[in-house]
N, C-alpha and C positions, 0 to 999 in steps of 0.2 A: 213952548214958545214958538216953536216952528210950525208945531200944527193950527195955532188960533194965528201967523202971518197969513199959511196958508189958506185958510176959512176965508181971512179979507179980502185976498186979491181975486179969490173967486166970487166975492159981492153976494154970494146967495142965488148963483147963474148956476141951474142943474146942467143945462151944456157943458157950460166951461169947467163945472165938476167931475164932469164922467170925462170929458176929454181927457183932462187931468190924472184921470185915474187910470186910464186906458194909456196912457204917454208913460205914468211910472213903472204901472204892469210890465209893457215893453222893456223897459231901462233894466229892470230891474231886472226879467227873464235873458237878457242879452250879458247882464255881467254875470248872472249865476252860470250860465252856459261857459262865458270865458274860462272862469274859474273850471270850472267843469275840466274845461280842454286843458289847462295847466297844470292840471292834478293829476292828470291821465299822463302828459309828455313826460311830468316828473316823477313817474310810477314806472316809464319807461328808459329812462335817462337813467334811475335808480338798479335798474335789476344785475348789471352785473358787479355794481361795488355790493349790494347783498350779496351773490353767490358768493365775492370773496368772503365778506364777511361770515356767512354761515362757515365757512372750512375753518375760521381760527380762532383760536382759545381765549377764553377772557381773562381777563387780568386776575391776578391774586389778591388777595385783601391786603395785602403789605401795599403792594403798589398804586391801589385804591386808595390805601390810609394814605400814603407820602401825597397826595392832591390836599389835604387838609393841613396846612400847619398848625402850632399850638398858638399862634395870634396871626389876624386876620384884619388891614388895616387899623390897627391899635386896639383890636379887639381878642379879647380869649376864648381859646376854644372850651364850650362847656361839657360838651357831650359828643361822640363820633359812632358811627354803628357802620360794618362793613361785613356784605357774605350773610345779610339778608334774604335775599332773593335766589340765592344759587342751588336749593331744591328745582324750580321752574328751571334752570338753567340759563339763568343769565345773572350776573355780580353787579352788585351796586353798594356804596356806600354814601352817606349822609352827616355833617359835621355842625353843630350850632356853636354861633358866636356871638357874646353881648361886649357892649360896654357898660355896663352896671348900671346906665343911666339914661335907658327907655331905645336905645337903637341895638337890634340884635337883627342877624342873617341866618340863615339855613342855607347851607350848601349841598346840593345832590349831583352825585356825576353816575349814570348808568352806562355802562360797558354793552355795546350793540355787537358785542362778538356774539359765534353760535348762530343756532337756529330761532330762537326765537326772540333774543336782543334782536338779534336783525331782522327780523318780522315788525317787530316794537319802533324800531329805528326808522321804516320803509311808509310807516304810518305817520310817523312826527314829520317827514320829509312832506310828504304829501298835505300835512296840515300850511306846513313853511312854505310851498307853491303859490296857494291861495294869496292874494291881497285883502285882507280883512280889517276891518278896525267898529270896535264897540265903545259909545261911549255912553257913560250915567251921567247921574247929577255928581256925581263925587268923582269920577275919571273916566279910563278908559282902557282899552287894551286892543292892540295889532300884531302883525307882522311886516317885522322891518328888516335895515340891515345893520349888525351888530358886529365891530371889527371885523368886517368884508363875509361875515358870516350871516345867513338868513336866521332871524330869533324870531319869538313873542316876548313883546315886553306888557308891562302895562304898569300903572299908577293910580293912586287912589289916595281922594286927600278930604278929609272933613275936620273941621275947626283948628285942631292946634295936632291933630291926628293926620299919620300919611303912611302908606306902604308901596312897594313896588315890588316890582318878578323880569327877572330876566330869565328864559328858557330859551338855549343855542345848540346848536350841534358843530359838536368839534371833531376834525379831522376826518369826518364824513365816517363817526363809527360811535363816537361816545354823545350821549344828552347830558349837559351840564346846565342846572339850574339855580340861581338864588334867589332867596325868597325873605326878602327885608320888611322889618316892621322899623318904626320911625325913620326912614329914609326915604328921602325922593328918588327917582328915577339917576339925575346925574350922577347921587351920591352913590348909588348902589354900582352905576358904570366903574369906576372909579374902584372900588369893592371886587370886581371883578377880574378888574386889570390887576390887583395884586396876587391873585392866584398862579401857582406855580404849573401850565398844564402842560410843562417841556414832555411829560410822561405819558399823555395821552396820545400817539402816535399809533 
């Protein structure tokens, strides 16, 4: 729809076409540079909560589990897995949640302790710098701000069908995601807010 507006207002004028094209070329090279530059400050802004982070130990799978409880806005937990990833040297654990009746969540919290959490951590930062936003026919997905935190969210909705993702970083060391199927976007905020993440410090 935007590209056959576009088509009209240019009439079938090859000037006014190239002009066009030369003006978004521009636009378009000037915000990728911004970005550029804010990826780079926040790579530099970042290095020394990495160094601390590389010095300290990551969480235990006990205290990974206590982030999941056994119901999750009036949902059950069906399955939990923790101490995954801690060959590579960094912990993670993962908990699903349904209501029996088409809305289920996936919760992920990854521990950016250590060497290579915090390599992992200094990358997700540098995506969250960026101002981005993609949209389909069915939705979209950005970075925003997510209780005073920089997230990616995104949503996606066809016919009587909808899913959403929030992915945030908490306390400037842990990735905490959820990843709902039959919920919107608010409902999932919501989803989120009930997480216990006094632990993630």
């Amino acid at each position: 729809m935007m590209i056959g507006g576009m088509l009209i207002s240019c009439g079938g004028n090859k000037s006014s076409e190239d002009d066009e094209s030369a003006s978004t070329g521009i636009s378009e090279t000037i915000g990728g540079l911004r970005n550029l530059n804010k990826a780079a400050d926040a790579a530099k802004d970042w290095e020394k909560t990495q160094e601390k982070l590389v010095t300290k130990t990551p969480l235990t799978n006990d205290e990974i589990k206590a982030v999941f409880p056994e119901t999750l806005a009036g949902m059950k937990r069906s399955s939990f897995t923790v101490g995954e990833s801690q060959m590579m040297g960094v912990n993670s654990g993962q908990a699903s949640y349904s209501d029996g009746e088409g809305k289920s969540v996936e919760v992920s919290v990854m521990d950016g302790a250590g060497e290579t959490g915090a390599a992992m951590v200094a990358m997700y930062v540098m995506t969250l710098s960026v101002d981005t936003e993609q949209q389909t026919e069915t939705g979209y997905t950005k970075t925003t701000k997510f209780n005073g935190n920089r997230a990616t969210v995104s949503e996606n909705k066809q016919d009587d069908w909808v899913n959403s993702e929030i992915t945030t970083l908490v306390s400037d060391r842990y990735i905490v995601s959820l990843d709902a199927s039959g919920m919107s976007l608010k409902e999932l905020e919501k989803v989120f807010d009930e997480l216990n993440l006094n632990s993630l410090k």
